[in-house]
C-alpha positions in Angstrom: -144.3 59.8 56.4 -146.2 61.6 53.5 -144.1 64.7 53.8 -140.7 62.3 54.1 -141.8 61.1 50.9 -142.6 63.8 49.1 -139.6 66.0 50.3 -137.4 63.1 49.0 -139.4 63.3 45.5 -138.7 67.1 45.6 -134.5 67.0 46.4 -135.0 64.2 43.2 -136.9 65.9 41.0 -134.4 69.1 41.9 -131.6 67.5 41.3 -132.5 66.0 37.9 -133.3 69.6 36.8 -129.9 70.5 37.3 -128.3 67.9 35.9 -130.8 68.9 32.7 -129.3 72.8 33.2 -126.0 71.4 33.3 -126.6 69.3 30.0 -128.1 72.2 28.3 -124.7 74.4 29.5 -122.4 71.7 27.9 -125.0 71.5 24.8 -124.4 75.4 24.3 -120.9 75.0 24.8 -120.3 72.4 22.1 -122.5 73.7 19.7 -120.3 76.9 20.1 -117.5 74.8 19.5 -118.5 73.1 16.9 -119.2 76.7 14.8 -115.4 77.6 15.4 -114.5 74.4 14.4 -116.6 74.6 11.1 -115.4 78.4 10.9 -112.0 77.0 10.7 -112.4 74.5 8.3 -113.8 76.5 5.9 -110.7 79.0 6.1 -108.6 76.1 6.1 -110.4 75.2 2.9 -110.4 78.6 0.8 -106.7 78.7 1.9 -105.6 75.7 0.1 -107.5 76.6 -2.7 -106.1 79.4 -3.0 -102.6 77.4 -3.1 -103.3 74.9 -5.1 -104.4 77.9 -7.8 -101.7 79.8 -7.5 -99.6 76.4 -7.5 -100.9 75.5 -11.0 -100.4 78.9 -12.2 -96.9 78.8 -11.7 -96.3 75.6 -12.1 -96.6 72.3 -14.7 -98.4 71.0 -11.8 -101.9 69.6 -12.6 -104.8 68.2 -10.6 -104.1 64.7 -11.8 -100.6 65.0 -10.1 -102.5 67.0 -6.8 -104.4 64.1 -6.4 -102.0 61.7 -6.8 -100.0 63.2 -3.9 -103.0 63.4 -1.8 -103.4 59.8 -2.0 -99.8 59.3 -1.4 -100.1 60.9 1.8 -103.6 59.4 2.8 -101.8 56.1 2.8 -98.7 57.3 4.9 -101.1 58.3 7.6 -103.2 55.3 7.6 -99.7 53.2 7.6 -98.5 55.0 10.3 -101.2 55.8 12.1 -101.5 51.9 12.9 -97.4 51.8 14.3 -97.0 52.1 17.6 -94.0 54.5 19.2 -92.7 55.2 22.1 -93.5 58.0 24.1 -89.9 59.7 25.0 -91.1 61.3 28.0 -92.4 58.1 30.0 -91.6 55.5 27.8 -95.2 53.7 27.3 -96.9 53.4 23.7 -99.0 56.1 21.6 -99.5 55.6 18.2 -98.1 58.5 15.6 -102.0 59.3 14.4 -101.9 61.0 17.9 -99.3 62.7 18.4 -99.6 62.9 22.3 -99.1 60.3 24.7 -102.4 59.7 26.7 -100.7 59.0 29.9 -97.9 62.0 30.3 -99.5 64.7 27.8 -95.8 64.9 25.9 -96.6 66.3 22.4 -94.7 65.5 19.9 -93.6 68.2 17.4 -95.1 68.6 14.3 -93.4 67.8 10.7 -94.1 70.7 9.0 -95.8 73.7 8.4 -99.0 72.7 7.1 -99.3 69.8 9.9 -99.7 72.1 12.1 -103.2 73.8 10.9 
């Protein structure tokens, strides 16, 4: 009985380590993920300022007006992102903040160029 009980204690304790390997795997992996996503955002970053300085060099734009538009298009999102649409693939509801029904995986295309980074 001793041995019954102890072999059952063992498969346990074997399988909890691993479940604690495979936790550590998916750890690594989104950590790893997490540094690309960073990476990317910060070239995303130094890319639009370098835009917006060459924007205001050739331009009468000024940061007043930048920010301005960035508010502008803060509220379109938030407005939007609240509507529901119709997916045209399957027909059921995603909203636009999406951009990809949950149900059929249709994306819909992108707006414009810098939408897309």
């Amino acid at each position: 009985m001793f041995d019954l009980l102890f072999g059952a204690g063992r498969s346990q304790h074997a399988a909890g380590a691993e479940e604690a390997q495979r936790a550590g795997r998916n750890v690594e992996h989104l950590e790893a993920e997490l540094a690309r996503v960073e990476e990317r955002l910060e070239k995303i970053s130094i890319v639009t300022q370098a835009l917006w300085t060459l924007v205001k060099q050739n331009t009468s734009l000024t940061d007043e007006q930048l920010s301005t538009a960035v508010c502008e298009i803060e509220t379109q999102k938030q407005q939007s992102a609240q509507v529901p649409l119709k997916c045209p693939q399957c027909g059921r509801a995603m909203l636009a903040r999406d951009r990809r029904c949950l149900y059929c995986d249709y994306r819909e295309p992108e707006g414009d160029v810098l939408s897309q980074v």
